[in-house]
C-alpha positions as CSV (number, residue, x, y, z in Angstrom):
1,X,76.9,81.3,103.5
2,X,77.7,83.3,100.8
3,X,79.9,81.1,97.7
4,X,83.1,83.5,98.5
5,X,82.9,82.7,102.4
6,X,85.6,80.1,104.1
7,X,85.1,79.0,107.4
8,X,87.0,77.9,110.0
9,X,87.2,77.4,113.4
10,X,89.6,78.8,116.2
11,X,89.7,80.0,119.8
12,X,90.4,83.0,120.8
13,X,90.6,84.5,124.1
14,X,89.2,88.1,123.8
15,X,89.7,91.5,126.3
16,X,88.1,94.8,125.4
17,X,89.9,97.7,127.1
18,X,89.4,101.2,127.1
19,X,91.0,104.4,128.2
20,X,89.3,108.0,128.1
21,X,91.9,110.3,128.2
22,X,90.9,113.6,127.1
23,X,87.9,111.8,125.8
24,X,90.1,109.7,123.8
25,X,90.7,105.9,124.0
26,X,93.3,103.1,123.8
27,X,91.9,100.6,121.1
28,X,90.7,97.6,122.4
29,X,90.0,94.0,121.5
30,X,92.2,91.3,122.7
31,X,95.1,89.6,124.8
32,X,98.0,89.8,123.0
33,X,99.5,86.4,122.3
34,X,97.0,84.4,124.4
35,X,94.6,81.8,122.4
36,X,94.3,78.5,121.7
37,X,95.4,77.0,118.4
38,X,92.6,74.8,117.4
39,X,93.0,74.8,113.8
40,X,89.9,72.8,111.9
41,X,88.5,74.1,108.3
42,X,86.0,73.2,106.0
43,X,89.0,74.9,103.4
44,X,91.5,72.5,104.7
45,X,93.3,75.5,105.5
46,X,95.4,75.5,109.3
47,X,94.7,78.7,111.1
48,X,95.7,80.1,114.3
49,X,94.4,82.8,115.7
50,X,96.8,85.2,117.3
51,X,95.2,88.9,119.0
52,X,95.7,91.7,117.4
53,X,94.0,95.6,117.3
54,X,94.8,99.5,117.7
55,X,96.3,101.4,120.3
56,X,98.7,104.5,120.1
57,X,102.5,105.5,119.4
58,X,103.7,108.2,117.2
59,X,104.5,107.8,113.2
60,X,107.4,109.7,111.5
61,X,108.6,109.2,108.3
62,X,111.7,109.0,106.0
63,X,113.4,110.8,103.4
64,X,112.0,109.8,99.8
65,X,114.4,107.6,97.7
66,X,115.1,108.9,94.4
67,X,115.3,105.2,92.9
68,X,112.0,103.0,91.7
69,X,110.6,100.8,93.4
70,X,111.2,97.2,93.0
71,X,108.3,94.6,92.7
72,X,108.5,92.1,95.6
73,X,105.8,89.2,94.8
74,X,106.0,86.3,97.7
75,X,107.1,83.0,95.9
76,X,103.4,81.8,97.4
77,X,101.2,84.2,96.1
78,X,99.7,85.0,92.8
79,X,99.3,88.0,90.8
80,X,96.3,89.2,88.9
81,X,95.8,92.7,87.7
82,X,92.3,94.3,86.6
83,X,91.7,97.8,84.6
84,X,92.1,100.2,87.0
85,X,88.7,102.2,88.0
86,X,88.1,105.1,86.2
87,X,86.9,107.0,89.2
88,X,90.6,107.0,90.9
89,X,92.9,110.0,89.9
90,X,96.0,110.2,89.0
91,X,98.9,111.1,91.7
92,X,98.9,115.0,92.6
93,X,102.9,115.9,93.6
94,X,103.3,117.4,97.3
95,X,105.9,118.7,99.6
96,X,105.7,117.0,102.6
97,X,108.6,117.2,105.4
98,X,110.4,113.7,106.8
99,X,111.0,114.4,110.2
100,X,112.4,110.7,111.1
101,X,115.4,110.4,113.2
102,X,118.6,110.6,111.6
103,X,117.3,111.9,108.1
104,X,117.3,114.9,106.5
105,X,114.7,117.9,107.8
106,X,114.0,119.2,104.2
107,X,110.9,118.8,102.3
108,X,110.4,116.1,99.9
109,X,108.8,116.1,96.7
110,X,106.5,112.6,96.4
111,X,104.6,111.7,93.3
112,X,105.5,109.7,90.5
113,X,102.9,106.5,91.5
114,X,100.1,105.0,89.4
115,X,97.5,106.2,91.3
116,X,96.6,108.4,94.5
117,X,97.1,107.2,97.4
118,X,101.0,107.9,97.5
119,X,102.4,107.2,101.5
120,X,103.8,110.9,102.4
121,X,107.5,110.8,102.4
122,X,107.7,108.2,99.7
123,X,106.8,107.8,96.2
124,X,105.0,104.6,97.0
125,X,101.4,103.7,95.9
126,X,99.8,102.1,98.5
127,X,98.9,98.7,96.2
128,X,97.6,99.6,92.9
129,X,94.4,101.5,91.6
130,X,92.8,98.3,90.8
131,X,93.4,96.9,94.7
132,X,90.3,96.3,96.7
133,X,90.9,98.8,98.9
134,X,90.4,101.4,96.6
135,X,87.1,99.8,94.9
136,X,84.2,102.2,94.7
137,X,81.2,100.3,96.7
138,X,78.7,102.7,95.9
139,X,76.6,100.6,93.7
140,X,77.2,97.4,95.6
141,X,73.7,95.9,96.6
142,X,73.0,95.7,100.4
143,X,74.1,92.2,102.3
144,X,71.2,89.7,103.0
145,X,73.1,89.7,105.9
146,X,73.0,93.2,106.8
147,X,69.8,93.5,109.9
148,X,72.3,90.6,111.5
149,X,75.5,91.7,111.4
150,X,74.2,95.2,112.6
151,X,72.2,93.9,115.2
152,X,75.5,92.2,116.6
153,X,77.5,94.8,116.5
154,X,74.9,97.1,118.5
155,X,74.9,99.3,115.4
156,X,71.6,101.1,117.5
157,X,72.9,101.8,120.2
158,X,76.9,102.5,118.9
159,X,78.3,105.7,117.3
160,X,81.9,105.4,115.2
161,X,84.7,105.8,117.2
162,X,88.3,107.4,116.3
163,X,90.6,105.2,116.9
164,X,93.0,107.8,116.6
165,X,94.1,111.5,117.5
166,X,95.4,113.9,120.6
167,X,96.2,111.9,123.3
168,X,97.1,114.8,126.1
169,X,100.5,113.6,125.7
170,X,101.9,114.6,122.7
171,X,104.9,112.1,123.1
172,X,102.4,109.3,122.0
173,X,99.1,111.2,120.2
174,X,96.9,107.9,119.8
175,X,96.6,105.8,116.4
176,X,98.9,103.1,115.1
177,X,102.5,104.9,113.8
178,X,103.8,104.4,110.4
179,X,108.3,104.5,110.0
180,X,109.3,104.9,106.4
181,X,112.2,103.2,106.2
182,X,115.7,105.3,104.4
183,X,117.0,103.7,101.3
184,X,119.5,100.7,101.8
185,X,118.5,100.6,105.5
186,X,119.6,97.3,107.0
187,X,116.9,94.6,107.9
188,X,117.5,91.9,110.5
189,X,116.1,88.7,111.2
190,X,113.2,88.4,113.4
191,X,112.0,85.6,115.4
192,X,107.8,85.0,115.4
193,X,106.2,83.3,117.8
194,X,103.5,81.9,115.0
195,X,106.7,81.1,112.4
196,X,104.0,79.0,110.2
197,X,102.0,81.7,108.8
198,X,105.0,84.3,108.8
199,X,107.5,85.5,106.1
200,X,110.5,84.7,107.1
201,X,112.4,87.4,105.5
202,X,115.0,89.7,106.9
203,X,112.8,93.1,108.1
204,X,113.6,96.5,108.2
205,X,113.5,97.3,111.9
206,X,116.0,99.3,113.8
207,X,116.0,101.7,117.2
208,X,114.2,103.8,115.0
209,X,111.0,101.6,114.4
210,X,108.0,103.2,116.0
211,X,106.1,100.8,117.7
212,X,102.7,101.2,118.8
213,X,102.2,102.4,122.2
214,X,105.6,103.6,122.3
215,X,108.9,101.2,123.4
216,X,107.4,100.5,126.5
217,X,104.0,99.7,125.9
218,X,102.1,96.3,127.0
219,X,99.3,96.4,124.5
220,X,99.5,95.3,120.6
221,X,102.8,97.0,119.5
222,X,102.5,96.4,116.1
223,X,105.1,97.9,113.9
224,X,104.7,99.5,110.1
225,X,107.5,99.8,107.8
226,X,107.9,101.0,104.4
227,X,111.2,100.7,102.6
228,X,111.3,104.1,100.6
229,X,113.5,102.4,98.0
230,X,111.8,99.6,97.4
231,X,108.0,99.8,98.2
232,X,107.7,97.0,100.5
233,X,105.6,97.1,103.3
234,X,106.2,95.5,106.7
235,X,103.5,94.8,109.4
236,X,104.5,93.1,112.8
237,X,103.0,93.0,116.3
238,X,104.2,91.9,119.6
239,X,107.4,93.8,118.4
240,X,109.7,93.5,120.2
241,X,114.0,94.2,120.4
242,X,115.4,92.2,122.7
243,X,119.6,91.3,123.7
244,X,119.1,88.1,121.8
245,X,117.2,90.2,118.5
246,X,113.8,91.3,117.2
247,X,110.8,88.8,118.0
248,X,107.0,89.5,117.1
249,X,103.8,87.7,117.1
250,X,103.8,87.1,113.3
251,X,105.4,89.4,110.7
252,X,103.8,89.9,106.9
253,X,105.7,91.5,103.6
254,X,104.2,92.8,100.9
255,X,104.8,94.7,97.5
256,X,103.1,97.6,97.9
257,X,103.0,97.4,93.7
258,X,101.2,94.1,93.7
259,X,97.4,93.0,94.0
260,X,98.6,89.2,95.7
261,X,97.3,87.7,99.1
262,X,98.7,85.8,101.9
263,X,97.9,82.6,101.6
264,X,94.1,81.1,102.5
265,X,94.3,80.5,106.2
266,X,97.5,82.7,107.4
267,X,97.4,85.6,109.7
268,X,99.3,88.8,110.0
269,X,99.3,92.0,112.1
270,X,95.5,91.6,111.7
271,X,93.4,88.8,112.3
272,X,91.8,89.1,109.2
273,X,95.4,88.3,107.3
274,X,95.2,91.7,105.5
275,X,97.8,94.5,105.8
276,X,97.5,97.3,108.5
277,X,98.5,100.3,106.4
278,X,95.6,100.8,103.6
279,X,93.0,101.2,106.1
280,X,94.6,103.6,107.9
281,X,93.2,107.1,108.2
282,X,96.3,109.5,107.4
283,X,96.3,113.3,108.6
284,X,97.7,114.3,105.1
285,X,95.5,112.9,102.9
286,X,92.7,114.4,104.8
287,X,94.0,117.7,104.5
288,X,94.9,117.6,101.0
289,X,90.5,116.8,100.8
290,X,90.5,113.0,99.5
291,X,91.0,109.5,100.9
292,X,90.4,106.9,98.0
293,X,90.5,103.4,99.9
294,X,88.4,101.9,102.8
295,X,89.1,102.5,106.3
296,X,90.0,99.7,108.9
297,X,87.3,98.8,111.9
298,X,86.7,96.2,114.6
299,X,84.2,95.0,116.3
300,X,84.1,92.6,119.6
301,X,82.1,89.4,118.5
302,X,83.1,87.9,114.5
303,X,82.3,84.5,113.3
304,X,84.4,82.2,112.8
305,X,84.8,83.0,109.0
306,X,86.4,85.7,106.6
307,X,85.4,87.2,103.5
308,X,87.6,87.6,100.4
309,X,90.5,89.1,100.2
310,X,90.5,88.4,104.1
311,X,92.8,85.3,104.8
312,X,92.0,84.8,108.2
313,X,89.7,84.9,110.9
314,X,90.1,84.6,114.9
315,X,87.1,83.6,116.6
316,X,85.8,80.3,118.7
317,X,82.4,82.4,118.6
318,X,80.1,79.2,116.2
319,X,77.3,81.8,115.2
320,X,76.5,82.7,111.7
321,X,74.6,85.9,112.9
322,X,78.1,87.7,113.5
323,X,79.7,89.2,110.6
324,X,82.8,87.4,109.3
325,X,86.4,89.2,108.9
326,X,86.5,90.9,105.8
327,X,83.0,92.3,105.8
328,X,82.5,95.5,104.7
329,X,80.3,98.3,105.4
330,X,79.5,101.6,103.3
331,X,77.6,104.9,105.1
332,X,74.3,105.4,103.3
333,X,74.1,108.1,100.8
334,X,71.3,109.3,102.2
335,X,73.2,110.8,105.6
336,X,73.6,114.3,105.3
337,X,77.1,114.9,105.4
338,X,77.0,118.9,104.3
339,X,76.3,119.7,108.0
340,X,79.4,118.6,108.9
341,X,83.5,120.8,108.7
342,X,84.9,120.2,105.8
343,X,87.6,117.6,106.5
344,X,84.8,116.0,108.6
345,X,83.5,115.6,105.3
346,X,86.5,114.3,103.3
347,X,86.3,111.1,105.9
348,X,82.3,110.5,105.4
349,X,83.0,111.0,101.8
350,X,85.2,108.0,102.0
351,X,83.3,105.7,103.6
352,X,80.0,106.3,102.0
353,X,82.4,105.6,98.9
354,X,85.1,103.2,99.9
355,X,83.2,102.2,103.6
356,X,85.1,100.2,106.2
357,X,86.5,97.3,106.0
358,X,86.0,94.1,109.2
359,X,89.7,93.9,110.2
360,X,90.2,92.8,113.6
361,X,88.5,92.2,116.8
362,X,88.0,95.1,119.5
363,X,85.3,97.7,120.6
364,X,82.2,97.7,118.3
365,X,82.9,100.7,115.3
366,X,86.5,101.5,116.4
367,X,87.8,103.0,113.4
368,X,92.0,103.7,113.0
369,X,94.0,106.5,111.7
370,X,97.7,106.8,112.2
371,X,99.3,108.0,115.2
372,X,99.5,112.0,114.6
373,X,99.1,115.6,116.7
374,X,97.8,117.2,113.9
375,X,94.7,115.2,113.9
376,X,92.3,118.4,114.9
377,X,90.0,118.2,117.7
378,X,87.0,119.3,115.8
379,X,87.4,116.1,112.9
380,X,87.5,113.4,116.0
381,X,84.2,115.1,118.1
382,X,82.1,115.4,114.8
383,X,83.0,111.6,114.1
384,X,82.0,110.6,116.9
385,X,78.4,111.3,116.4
386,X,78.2,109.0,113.1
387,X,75.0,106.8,114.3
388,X,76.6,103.2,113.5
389,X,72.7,102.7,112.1
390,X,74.0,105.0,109.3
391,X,75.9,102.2,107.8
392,X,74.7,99.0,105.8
393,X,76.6,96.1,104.9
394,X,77.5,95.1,101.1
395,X,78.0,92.0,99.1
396,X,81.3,92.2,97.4
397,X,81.0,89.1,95.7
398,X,81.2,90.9,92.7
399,X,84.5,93.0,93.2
400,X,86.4,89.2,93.1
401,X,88.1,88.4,90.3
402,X,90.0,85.3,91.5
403,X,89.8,84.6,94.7
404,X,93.9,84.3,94.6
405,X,94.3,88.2,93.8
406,X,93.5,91.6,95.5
407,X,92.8,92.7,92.2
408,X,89.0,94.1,92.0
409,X,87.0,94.5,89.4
């Protein structure tokens, strides 16, 4: 194993499912909720190893706050900042309009952030220009364990997979939703069934949470917040409001303004312990011609290991030929992409720059955008001839700076 690789051992009880309406899917992986906590690490760290991936529900935003943000840090996690990349630009001002329940239909002027990646409706950065999610892999040298972790994941016989877009039912359009979250709203206490490796903080969920799936659904139902005011993002799954209150599987919070980590070991709304929302695909930042950050993907067998800045991994599978959570992958420069639309290309673009990131266990080269209509037709057929075999795995040893931080280098 590489130096920046932790292992440890869990069990996990896996189930791939998949749904092809109007040739799209419902993200597979696992059984929510059902595993067997074995923790044992060569870190000393305890993990469980709760099942999480992507399905579908609907994202609509809030009103932007006209206040700045406040810097959250967890009292457990550390803080380490790097020069940001030159290659990132600075934040271009849009109107976008907020259509959330109960807010105002006008259009919102966002902006005002450190960097590019500003979430619509907001004038949050989505962590800082430094953050490892918005590291340019380009010049990374190829894995030695690149012809392995391809093999496993079929890359030969796989093409990439939206995870995302038109569903026929435009009630619930697939992808995982994303609630911006009014200034001052209230946040209630929520009750997780794995309390150990959740902050237990007061979250901003009310009637108007979107939840993956939609309220009814039986698959992940994880739930992304942002608090306009304050740029802190939520992640849950299992969500769940019930007459006693809210309960989840685990629950995460973090400063959107900060490079820190969860701590070695814990989980979140991922099994890799890293948040949801940076890997998500979003319609408008496709449309405005460039995503600067990696994009989220699963794959059905992982070791029993994670890569940094991944905190966690959920696997009883003991073979070092599968790739670990938190390995990433980068689409060769030498694909072609000029023969592709031209938002077709703004997503290539990305991952042959940024590439996709190990997040979760589910259907090999799953990738996940946010739950939209607007996601055009066109975009998710020409992805989903990508030959997986187009992609190569990278060491990012050298992005870490500490292994405490999500800082990059």
């Amino acid at each position: 194993m590489r130096s920046n690789l932790v292992v440890s051992i869990g069990a996990l009880v896996s189930v791939a499912a998949i749904s092809t309406a109007c040739d799209g899917h419902r993200g597979a992986g696992h059984a929510e909720g059902v595993e067997a906590r074995v923790p044992v690490s060569r870190a000393a760290s305890p993990v469980q190893s709760p099942a999480m991936s992507a399905s579908a529900s609907l994202p609509i935003p809030s009103s932007a706050p006209t206040s700045a943000p406040a810097v959250l840090v967890p009292a457990s996690a550390s803080l380490s900042v790097a020069p940001a990349p030159s290659a990132i630009p600075t934040a271009t001002k849009v109107s976008v309009v907020v259509p959330r329940p109960g807010a105002p239909k006008t259009p919102v002027t966002v902006g005002n952030a450190s960097g590019s990646d500003v979430l619509a409706g907001t004038h949050c950065q989505i962590f800082p220009a430094d953050n490892y999610w918005h590291a340019d892999i380009r010049s990374l040298p190829v894995d030695s364990h690149n012809a392995a972790w391809l093999a496993a994941m079929g890359a030969s016989t796989h093409n990439l997979h939206p995870d995302f877009g038109p569903s026929g039912d435009p009630s619930a359009p697939y992808g995982i939703p994303v609630t911006v979250a009014s200034a001052g709203q209230a946040r209630v206490s929520v009750t997780f069934d794995y309390a150990d490796e959740s902050d237990q903080v007061p979250y901003p969920l009310d009637a108007a949470t979107r939840i993956e799936g939609g309220a009814d659904a039986s698959g992940d139902r994880h739930a992304i917040v942002v608090t306009a005011d304050t740029c802190e993002l939520f992640e849950t799954w299992d969500t769940n409001e019930t007459a006693a209150g809210w309960t989840a599987g685990s629950g995460a919070r973090w400063s959107l303004s900060s490079d820190s980590l969860r701590p070695d070991g814990w989980t979140s709304a991922d099994a890799a312990g890293l948040p949801i929302l940076p890997g998500l695909l979003r319609v408008d930042e496709v449309a405005a011609g460039h995503v600067d950050h990696a994009i989220r993907f699963t794959t059905n067998r992982t070791e029993p290991a994670h890569l940094w800045p991944a905190r966690h991994d959920a696997s009883s599978d003991d073979d070092t030929s599968l790739p670990p959570m938190g390995a990433r992958f980068r689409l060769k420069a030498s694909l072609d992409i000029s023969r592709y639309n031209a938002e077709t290309q703004v997503v290539l673009r990305a991952m042959q720059t940024y590439g996709l990131v190990l997040a979760d266990n589910g259907s090999p080269w799953y990738f996940q955008g946010t739950a939209d209509n607007a996601w055009s037709n066109s975009l998710i057929s020409q992805l989903k001839t990508i030959p997986a075999n187009a992609f190569e795995a990278v060491d990012t040893s050298g992005l870490e700076i500490s292994p405490s931080t999500g800082a990059s280098r």
